[in-house]
C-alpha positions as semicolon CSV with decimal commas, in nm:
position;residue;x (nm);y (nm);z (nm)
1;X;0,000;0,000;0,000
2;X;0,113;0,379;-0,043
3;X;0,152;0,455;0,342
4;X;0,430;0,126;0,317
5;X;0,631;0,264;-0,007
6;X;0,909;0,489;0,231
7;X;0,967;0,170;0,426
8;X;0,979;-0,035;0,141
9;X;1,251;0,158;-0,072
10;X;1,482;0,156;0,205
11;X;1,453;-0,201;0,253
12;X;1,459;-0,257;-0,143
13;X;1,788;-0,008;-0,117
14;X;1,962;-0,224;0,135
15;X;1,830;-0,523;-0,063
16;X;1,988;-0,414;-0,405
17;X;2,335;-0,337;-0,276
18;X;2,339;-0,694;-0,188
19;X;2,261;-0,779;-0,569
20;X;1,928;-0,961;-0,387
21;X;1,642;-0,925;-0,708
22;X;1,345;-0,757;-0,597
23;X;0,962;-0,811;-0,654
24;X;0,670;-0,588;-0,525
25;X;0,287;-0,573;-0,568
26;X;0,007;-0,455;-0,464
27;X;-0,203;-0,121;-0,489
28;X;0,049;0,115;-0,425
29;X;0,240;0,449;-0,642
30;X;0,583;0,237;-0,708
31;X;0,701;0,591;-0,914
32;X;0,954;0,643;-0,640
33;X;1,117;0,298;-0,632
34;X;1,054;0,132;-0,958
35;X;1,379;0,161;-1,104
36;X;1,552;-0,089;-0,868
37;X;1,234;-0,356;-0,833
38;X;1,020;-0,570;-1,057
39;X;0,646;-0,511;-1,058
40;X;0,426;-0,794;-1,063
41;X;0,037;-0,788;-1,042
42;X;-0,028;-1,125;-0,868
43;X;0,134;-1,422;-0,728
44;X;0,055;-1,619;-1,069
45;X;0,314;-1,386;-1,214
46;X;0,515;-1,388;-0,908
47;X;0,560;-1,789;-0,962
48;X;0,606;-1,742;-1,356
49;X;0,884;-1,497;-1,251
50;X;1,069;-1,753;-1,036
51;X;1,046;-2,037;-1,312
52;X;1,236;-1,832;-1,534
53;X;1,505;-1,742;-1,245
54;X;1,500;-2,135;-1,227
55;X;1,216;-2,271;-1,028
56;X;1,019;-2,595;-1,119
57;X;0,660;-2,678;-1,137
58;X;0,524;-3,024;-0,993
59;X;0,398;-3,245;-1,260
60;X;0,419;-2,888;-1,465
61;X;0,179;-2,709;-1,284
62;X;0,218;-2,436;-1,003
63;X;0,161;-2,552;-0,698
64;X;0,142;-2,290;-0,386
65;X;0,389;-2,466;-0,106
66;X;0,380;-2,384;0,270
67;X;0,634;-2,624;0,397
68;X;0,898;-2,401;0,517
69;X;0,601;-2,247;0,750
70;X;0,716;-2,268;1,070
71;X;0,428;-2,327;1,381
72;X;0,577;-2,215;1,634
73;X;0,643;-1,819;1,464
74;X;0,235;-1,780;1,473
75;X;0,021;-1,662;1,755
76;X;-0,269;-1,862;1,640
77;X;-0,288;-2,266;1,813
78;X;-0,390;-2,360;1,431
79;X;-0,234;-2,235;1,126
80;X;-0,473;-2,091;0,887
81;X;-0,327;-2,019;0,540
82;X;-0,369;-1,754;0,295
83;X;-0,532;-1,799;-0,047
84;X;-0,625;-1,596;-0,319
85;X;-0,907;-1,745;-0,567
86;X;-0,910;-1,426;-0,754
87;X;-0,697;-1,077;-0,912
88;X;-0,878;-0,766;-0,801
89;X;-1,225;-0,650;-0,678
90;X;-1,549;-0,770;-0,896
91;X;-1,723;-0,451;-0,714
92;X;-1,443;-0,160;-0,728
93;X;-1,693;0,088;-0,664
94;X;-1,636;0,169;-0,330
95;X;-1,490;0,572;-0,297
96;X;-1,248;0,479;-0,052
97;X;-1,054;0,172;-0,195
98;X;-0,774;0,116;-0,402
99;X;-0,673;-0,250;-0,345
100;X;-0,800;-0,361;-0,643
101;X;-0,549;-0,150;-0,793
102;X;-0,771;-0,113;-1,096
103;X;-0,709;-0,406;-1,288
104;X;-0,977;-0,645;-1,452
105;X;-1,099;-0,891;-1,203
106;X;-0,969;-1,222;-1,288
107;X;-1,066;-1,547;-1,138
108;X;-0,780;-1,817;-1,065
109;X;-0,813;-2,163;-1,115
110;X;-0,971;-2,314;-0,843
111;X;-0,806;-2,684;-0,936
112;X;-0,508;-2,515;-0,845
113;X;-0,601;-2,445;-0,489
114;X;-0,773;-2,736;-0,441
115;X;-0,420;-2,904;-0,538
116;X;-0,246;-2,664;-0,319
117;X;-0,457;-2,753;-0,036
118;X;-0,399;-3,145;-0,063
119;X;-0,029;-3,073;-0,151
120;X;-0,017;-2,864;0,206
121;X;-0,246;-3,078;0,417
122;X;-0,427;-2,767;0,504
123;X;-0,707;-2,784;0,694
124;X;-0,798;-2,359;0,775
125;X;-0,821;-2,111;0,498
126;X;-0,877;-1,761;0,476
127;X;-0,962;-1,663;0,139
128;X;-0,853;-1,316;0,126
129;X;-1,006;-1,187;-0,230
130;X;-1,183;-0,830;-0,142
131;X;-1,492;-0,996;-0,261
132;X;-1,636;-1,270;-0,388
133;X;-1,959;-1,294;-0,646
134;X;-2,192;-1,552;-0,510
135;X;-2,166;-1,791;-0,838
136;X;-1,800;-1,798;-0,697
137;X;-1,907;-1,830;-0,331
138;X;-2,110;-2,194;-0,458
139;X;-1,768;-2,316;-0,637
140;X;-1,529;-2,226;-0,358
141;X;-1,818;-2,388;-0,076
142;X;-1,856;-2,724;-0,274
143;X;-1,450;-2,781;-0,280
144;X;-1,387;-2,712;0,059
145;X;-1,713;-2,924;0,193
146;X;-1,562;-3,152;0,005
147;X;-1,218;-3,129;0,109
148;X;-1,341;-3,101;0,475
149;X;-1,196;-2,800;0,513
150;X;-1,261;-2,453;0,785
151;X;-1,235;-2,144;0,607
152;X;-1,282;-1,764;0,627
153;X;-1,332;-1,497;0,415
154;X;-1,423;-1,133;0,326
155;X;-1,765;-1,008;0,189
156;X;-2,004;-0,701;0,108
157;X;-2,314;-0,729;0,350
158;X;-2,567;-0,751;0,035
159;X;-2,930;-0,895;0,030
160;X;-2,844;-1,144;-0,204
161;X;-2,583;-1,336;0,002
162;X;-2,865;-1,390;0,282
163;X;-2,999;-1,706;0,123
164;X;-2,679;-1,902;0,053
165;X;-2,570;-1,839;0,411
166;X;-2,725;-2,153;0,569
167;X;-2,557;-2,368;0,245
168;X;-2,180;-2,154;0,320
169;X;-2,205;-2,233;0,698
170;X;-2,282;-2,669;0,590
171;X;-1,949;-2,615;0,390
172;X;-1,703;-2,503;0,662
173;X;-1,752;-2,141;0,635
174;X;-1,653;-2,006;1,006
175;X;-1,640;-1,641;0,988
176;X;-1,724;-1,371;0,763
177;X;-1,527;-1,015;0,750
178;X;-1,793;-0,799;0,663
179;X;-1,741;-0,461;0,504
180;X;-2,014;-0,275;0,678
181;X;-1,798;0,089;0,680
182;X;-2,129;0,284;0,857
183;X;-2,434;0,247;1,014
184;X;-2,541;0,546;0,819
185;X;-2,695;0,536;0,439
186;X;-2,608;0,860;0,408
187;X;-2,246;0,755;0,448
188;X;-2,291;0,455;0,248
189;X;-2,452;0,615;-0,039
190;X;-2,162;0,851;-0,078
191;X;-1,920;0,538;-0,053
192;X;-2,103;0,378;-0,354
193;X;-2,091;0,131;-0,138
194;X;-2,408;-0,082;-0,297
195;X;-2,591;-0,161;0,044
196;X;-2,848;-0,100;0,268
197;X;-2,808;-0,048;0,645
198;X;-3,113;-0,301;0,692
199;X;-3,041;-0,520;0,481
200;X;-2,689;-0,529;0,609
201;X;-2,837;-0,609;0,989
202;X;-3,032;-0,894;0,848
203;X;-2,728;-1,059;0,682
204;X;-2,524;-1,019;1,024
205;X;-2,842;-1,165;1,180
206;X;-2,860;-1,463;0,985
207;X;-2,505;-1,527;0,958
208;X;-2,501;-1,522;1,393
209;X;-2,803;-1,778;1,352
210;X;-2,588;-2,041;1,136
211;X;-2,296;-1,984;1,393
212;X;-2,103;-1,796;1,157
213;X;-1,823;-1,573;1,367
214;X;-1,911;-1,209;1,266
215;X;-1,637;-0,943;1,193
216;X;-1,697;-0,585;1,081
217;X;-1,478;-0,364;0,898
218;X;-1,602;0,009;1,016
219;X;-1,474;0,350;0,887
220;X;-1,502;0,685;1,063
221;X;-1,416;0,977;0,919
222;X;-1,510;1,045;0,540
223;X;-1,564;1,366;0,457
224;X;-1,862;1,506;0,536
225;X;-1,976;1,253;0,827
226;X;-2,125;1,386;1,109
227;X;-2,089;1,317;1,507
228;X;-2,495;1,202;1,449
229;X;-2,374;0,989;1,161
230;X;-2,088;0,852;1,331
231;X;-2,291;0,729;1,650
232;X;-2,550;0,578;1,373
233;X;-2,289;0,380;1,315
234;X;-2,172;0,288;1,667
């Protein structure tokens, strides 16, 4: 992200005077440090990047590998691992954000995870895509109920999500971070953020009734928000 790029180039500094190669991504303004790094927009090109430097696929494909994790460095009992099932928002409407970087949202292949999974013996995952389309939500679901496997994720708090909830909860689906933002439509409507403070209560509501662990992403603070807005939200 921006607010990391001054730490960043003075690792990547350090880094180069070592003649250590470089790789960044993410949603950030690399204008300041891209002369000494390599830019790459997701970790599919990230692994095509170290092929060519020399790495190997199994059985040609590429596999993500967690082996070198190491337990004991984590502060949760369980290790839950990262995945990504997709490049960039589907939604990228919301005023505030720019993780998705604005690139083309671009669904991975979900064989591939489902190989990485078995390859890792993994048993938690957080899928951390900044959204995920509820044709999507079915595919990922059905694999993991299938793969008996916990997992987390992030999602918009939309009407639409409310009946697949009880089905998402059957497949191992533990906890949801929710981008709420505010408690005010005011606030939301200026966000573009594409929901509906009731509607977003009735999703929480049924997602606490199928034992699904509730987070919230909240924002305070965009311009124009009032103290009457803000406790709306609280």
């Amino acid at each position: 992200y921006n607010s990391q790029i001054f730490y960043a180039k003075a690792i990547i500094d350090e880094l180069v005077k070592m003649k250590i190669k470089v790789v960044v991504g993410g949603p950030a303004n690399y204008s300041k440090i891209i002369d000494n790094v390599k830019v790459l927009g997701s970790s599919v090109y990230f692994a095509d990047y170290l092929v060519e430097l020399g790495g190997i696929r199994k059985n040609g494909k590429q596999v993500v590998d967690y082996s070198d994790f190491v337990k004991e460095d984590y502060f949760t009992s369980d290790l839950v691992y990262p995945l990504r099932t997709a490049i960039s928002c589907p939604y990228q409407r919301c005023t505030f954000c720019t993780h998705h970087g604005n690139k083309n949202y671009e669904l991975l292949d979900l064989a591939g995870i489902n190989e990485a999974i078995k390859f890792n013996e993994i048993k938690k995952v957080f899928i951390i895509d900044d959204d995920i389309p509820v044709v999507r939500l079915r595919q990922i679901s059905k694999m993991f109920k299938e793969l008996e496997v916990d997992w987390w994720c992030q999602l918009r708090p939309v009407k639409k999500l409310i009946d697949e909830i009880p089905s998402l909860a059957e497949s191992g689906l533990k906890s949801v971070a929710w981008g709420v933002e505010s408690g005010s439509q005011r606030i939301l409507d200026l966000m573009q953020k594409g929901t509906i403070v009731s509607e977003v209560e009735e999703v929480l509501k049924v997602a606490q009734q199928n034992r699904i662990k509730n987070m919230v992403y909240v924002m305070f603070g965009l311009p124009g928000e009032t103290k009457e807005e803000l406790m709306e939200t609280v």
